[in-house]
C-alpha positions in Angstrom: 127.0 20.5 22.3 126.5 17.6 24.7 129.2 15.0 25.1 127.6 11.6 26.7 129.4 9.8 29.8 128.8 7.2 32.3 125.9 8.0 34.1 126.3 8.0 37.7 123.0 8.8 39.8 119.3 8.2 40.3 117.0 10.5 41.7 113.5 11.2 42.6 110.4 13.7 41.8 108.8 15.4 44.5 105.7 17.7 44.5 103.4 18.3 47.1 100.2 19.7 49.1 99.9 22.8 51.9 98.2 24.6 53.6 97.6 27.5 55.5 98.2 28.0 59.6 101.8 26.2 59.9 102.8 27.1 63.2 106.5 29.3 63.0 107.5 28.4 66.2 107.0 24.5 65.4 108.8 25.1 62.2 111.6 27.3 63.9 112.3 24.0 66.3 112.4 21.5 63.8 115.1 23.7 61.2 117.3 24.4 63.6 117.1 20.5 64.9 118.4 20.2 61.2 120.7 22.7 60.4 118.6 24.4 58.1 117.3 27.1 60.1 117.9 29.7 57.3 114.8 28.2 55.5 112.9 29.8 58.4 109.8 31.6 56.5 108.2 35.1 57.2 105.0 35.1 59.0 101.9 36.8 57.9 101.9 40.5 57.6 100.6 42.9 60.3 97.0 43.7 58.3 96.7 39.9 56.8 96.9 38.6 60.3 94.1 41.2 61.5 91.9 40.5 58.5 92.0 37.0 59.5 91.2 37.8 62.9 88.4 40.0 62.7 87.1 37.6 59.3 86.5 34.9 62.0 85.3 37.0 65.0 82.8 38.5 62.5 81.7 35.5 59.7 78.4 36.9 58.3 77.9 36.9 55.0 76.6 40.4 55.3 79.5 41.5 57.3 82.1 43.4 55.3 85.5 44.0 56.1 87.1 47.2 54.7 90.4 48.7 55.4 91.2 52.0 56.3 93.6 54.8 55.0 96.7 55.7 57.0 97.2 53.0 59.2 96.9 49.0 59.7 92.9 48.7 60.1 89.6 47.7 59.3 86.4 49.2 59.6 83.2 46.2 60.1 80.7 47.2 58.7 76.9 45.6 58.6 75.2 45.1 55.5 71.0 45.7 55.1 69.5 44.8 52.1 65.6 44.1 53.5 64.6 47.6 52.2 64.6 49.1 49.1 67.9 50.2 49.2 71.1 48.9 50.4 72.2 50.3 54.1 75.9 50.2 55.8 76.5 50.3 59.5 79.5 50.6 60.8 79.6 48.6 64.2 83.5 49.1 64.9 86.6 49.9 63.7 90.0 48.1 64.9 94.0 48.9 64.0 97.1 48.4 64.9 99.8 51.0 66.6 102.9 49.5 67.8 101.2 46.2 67.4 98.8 46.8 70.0 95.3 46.4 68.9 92.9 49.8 69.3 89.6 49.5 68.7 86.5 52.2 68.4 84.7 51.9 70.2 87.1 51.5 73.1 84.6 48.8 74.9 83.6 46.8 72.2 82.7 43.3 73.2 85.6 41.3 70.8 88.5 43.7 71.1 90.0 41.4 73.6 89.1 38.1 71.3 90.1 39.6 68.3 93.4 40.5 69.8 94.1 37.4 70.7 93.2 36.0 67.5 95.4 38.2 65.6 98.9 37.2 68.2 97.6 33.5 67.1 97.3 34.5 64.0 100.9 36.2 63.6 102.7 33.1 64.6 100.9 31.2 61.6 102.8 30.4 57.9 100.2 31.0 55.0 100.6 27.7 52.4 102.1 29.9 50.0 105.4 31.2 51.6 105.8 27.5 53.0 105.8 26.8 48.8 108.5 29.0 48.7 110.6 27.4 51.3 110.3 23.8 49.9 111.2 25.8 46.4 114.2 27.1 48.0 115.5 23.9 49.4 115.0 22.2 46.3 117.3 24.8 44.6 119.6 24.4 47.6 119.9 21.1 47.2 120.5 21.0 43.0 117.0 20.1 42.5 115.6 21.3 38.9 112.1 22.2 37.9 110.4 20.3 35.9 107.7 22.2 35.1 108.1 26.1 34.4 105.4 27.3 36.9 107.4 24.5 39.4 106.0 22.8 41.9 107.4 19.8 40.5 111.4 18.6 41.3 113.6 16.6 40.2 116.1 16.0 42.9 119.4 13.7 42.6 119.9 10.6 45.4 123.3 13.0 46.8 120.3 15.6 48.1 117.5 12.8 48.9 118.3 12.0 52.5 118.4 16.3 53.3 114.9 16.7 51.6 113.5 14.0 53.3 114.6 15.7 56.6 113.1 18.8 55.2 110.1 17.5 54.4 109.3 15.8 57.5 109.7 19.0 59.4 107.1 20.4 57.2 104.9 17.2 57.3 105.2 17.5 61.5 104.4 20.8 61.7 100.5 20.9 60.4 98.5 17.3 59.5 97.7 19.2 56.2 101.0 19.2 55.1 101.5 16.4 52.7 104.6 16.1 50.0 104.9 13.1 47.8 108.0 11.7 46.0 108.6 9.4 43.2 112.2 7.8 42.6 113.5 7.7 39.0 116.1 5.6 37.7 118.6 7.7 35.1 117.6 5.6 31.9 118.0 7.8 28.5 114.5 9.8 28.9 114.9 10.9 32.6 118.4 12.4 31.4 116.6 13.9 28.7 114.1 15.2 30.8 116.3 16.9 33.3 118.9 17.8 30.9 116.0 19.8 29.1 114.5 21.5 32.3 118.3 22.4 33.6 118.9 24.2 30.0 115.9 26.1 30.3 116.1 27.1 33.8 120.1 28.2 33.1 119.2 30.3 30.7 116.6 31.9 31.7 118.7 33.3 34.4 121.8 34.0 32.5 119.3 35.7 30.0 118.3 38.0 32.9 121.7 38.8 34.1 122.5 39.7 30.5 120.2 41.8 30.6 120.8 43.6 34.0 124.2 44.1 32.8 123.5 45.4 29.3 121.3 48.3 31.5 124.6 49.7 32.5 122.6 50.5 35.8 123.9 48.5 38.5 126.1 49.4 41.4 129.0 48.0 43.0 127.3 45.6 45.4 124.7 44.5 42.6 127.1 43.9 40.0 128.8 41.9 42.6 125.5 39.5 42.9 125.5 39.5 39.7 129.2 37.9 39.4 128.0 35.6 42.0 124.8 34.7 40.3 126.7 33.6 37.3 129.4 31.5 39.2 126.4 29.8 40.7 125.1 28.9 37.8 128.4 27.4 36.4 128.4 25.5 39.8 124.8 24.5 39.4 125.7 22.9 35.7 129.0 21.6 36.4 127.5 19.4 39.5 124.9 17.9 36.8 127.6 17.6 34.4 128.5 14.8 36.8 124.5 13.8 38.2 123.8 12.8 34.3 127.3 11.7 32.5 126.9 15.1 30.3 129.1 17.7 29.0 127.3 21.1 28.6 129.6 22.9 26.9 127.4 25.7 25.7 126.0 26.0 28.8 129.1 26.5 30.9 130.5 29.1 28.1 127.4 31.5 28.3 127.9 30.9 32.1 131.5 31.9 32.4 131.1 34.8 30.0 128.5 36.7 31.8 130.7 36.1 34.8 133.3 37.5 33.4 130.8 40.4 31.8 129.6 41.5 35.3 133.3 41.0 37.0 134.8 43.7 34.0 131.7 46.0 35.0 132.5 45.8 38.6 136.1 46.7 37.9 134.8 49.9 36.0 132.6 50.8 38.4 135.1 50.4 41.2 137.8 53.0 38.8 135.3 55.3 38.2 
């Protein structure tokens, strides 16, 4: 049931383009000048970083790369097909041991460049866990999917000045970085729109916690996420409630029952 009111707000779409090599330490400067420095992402993995290193010390197209079992390495290894069968040489192996790089042989020629490649390298965001921060601030910031694989926003005015700041730190860090925005006025089919995406996304997530709570599984501090999760959610709704000039009734229900749901399951668990 959906009661309609005034509507309030406007908003605006925002999507965008990245990619890879955003430096951390440039991103670490400009969240904390923020406030935000919680969006902070990961860097790359010990064995990504290498791979990338030794993938542009050694750039033949004959040249393979293969890792090797028990530890963070590769093995190089050349590829001969001029005869009449294929050949493999192996011209040096390099891994990691408490992040120092070893290589064998010992005096290879790009040990040192490849070492320094790989520090460079570890300091680098790929374009997909900078995604994930901009998907996280959008959340942060009330922002609702528009699309179900996202990468598409819709974000009321309230949050537009914080994402712009956002944004621009991503924007500054790397010249590849490129996010666009579209504002939208709140006539009858951007309501719609949002009002749609917001009821799928809510329960989708209140289906899941149903579900994790139905498993009978959980422990203390999980089913106390859980009761979080939900109250969330019922914040999430009751904030659009306001953005749109509608009253989700249903919505804010199912919310408040699985809260309640995963608060009776944590008082169980705590008797027992």
């Amino acid at each position: 049931m959906s009661v309609e009111k005034k509507i309030k707000y406007n908003g605006i779409t925002v999507f965008w383009s990245l990619t890879d090599g955003t430096n951390i330490e440039v991103l670490r400067d400009g969240f904390e000048e923020i406030g935000w420095l919680h969006l902070l992402p990961e860097v790359q993995e010990d064995s990504q970083a290498l791979r990338r290193a030794l993938a542009h010390h050694f750039p033949g197209k004959r040249t393979l790369i293969r890792p090797l079992k028990g530890i963070v390495g590769y093995a190089v290894v050349n590829e001969d097909a001029s005869g009449d069968e294929m050949e493999y040489d192996e011209e040096v192996r390099m891994g990691l041991v408490d992040g120092k790089l070893f290589s064998n042989p010992m005096d290879h020629p790009l040990r040192e460049a490849v070492s320094d490649t790989y520090r460079f390298e570890k300091k680098l965001v790929t374009a997909a866990k900078l995604g994930g921060v901009l998907v996280r601030a959008a959340r942060e910031l009330n922002g609702i999917p528009l699309r179900p694989r996202g990468g598409f926003y819709w974000i009321p005015d309230s949050s537009a000045e914080k994402w712009e700041q956002i944004v621009d730190v991503v924007e500054r860090a790397r010249s590849g970085n490129v996010t666009w925005k579209m504002k939208t006025t709140t006539d009858e089919n951007t309501v719609e729109a949002v009002c749609d995406s917001l009821v799928i996304q809510v329960e989708n997530q209140l289906a899941k916690l149903e579900s994790d709570l139905e498993e009978g599984e959980l422990g203390k501090r999980a089913l106390k996420t859980r009761e979080k999760d939900a109250q969330e959610l019922d914040s999430l709704v009751a904030n659009y409630e306001e953005i749109l000039g509608k009253t989700l009734e249903g919505l804010r229900s199912r919310a408040s029952e699985v809260e309640s749901a995963a608060c009776v399951a944590l008082l169980e668990a705590m008797a027992g």
